[in-house]
C-alpha positions in Angstrom: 1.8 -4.8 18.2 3.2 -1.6 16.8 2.7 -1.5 12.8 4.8 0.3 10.1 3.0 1.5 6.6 6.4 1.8 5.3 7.3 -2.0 5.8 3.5 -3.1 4.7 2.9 -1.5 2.1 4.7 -2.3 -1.3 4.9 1.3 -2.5 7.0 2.0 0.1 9.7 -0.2 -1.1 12.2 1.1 -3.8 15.7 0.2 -5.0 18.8 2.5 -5.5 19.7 2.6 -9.1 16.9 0.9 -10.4 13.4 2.0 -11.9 10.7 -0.5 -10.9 6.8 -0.3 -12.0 4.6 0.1 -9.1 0.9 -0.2 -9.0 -0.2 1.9 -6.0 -3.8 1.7 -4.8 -5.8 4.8 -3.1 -4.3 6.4 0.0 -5.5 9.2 2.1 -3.1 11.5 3.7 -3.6 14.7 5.6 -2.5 17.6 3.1 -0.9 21.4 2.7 -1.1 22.8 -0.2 1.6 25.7 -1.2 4.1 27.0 -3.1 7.7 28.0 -3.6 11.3 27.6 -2.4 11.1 24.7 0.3 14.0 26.0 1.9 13.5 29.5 2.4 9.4 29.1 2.4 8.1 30.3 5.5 4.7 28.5 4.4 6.7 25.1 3.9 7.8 25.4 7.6 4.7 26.0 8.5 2.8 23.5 7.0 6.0 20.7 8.6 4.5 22.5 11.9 0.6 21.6 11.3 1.1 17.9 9.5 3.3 16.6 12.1 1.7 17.5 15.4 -2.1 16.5 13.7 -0.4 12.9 12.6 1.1 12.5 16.4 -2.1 13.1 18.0 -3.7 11.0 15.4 -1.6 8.0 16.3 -2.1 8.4 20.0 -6.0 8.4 19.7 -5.8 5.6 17.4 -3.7 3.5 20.1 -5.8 4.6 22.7 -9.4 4.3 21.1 -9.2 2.5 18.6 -5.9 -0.7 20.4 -4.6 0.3 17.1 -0.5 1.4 17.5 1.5 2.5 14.5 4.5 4.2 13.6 4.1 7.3 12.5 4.6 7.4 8.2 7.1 9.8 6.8 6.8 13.2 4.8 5.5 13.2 1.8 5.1 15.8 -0.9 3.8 16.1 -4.4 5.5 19.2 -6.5 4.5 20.5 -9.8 5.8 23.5 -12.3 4.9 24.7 -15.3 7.9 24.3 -17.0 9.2 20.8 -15.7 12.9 21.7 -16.7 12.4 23.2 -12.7 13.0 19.8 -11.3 15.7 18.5 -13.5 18.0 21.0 -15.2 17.0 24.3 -14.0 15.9 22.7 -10.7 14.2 26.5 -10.0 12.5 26.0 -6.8 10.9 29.7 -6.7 8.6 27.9 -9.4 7.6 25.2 -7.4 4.0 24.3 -6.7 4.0 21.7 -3.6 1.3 19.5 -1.4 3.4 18.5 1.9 1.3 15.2 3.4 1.7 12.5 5.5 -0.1 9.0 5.0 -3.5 8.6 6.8 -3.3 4.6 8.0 -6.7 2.6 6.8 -9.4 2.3 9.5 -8.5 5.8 10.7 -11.6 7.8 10.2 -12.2 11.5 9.7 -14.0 11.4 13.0 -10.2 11.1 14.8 -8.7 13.3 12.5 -11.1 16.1 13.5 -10.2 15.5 17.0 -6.4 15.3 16.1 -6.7 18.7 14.8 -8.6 19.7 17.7 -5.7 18.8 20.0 -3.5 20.7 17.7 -5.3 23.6 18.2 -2.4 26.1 18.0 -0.3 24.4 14.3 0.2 27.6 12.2 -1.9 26.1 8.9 -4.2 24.3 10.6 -7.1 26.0 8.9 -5.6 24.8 5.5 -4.9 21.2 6.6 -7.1 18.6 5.0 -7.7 15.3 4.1 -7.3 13.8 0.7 -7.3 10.8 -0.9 -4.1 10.4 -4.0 -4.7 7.5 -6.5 -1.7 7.3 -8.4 -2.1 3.8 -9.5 0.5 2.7 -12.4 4.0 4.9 -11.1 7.6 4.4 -11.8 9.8 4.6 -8.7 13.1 4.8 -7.4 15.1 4.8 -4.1 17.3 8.0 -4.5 20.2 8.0 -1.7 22.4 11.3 -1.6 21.1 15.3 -1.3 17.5 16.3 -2.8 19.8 18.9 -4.7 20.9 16.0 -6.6 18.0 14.6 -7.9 17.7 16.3 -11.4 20.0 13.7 -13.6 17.8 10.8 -11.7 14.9 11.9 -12.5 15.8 13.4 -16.1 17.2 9.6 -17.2 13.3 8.6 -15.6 11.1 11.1 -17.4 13.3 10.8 -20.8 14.7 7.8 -21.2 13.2 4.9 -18.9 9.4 6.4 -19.2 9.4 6.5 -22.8 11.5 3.0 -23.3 8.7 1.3 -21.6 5.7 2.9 -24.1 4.6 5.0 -20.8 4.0 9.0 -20.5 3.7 10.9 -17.5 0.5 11.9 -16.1 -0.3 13.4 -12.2 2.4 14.9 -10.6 6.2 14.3 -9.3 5.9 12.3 -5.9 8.9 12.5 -3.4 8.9 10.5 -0.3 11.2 11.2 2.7 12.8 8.0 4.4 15.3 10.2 6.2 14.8 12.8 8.9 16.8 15.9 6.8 17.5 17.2 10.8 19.5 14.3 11.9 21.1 12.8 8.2 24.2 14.0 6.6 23.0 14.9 2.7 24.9 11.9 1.2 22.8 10.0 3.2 19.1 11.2 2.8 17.2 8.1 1.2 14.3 9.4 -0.7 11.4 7.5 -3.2 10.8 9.1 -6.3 7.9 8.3 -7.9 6.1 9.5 -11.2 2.6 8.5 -12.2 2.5 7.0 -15.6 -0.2 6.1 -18.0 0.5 3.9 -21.6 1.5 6.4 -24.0 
């Protein structure tokens, strides 16, 4: 039987419209780190090109070695700037700091992620790729549905209204999860999770 991290884990579940408290625990995910523009970075591209083909060969030796099937999780990223007016009002991407990851299941060892990344010998970052371990715990989240370009009122009315309401502050960094495949959905469509580790203030 084929499992889904997205339907069993509760992190992975978020609401249009609404900001709900999530405790998430540790999870490891193969990791790019880079930065700039994500849609004119070369290095971005790149780093799409060594994640996926290292998670697909991970899943297949999982099924194979370990009886253990899964779909494979979605893209991930974490992104940072130094002035955090570039992801809601000035939404200046040239200043953008970003990790590109995808989830690592449990009971996946290093040992088959080595051999993944053996198998995907020829992945342009490869030498860059690693794995890491994120533990956000106490986040705020919410399902955003429409074009990433449309984000910054979301997540201004989060960071400075709905954080502060609630006695939080933000702490780690701004944590986007990608429910849609941007290659085959419209941009009205895209259905996104944005997340923001918080901390009481």
């Amino acid at each position: 039987m084929k499992s889904d991290p997205k339907k069993e884990l509760p992190s992975y579940r978020s609401r249009a419209g609404v900001f709900d408290l999530v405790e998430v625990p540790p999870l490891r995910y193969l990791m790019i780190d880079g930065a700039g523009d994500p849609n004119t970075s070369t290095e971005y591209r790149d780093a799409l090109a060594t994640l996926y083909p290292v998670a697909y060969r991970l899943k297949f030796l999982s099924k194979r070695e370990l009886g253990r099937d899964y779909v494979v999780p979605p893209l991930e990223a974490l992104w940072d700037a130094a002035d955090k007016a570039a992801f809601t009002s000035a939404r200046d991407k040239s200043q953008w700091t970003w990790t590109a990851m995808i989830l690592v299941p449990d009971g996946v060892g290093d040992e088959l992620v080595s051999r993944a990344k053996q198998q995907a010998a020829q992945a342009p970052l490869l030498d860059r790729l690693r794995v890491g371990t994120l533990a956000e715990g106490l986040c705020v989240q919410t399902l955003h549905i429409g074009s990433y370009d449309d984000e910054g009122p979301v997540l201004e009315r989060m960071h400075d209204e709905f954080i502060p309401s609630r006695g939080l502050r933000m702490t780690g960094i701004h944590h986007e999860i990608y429910l849609s495949d941007a290659r085959r959905v419209e941009p009205s469509k895209l259905r996104t999770i944005l997340r923001q580790p918080v901390v009481p203030a």
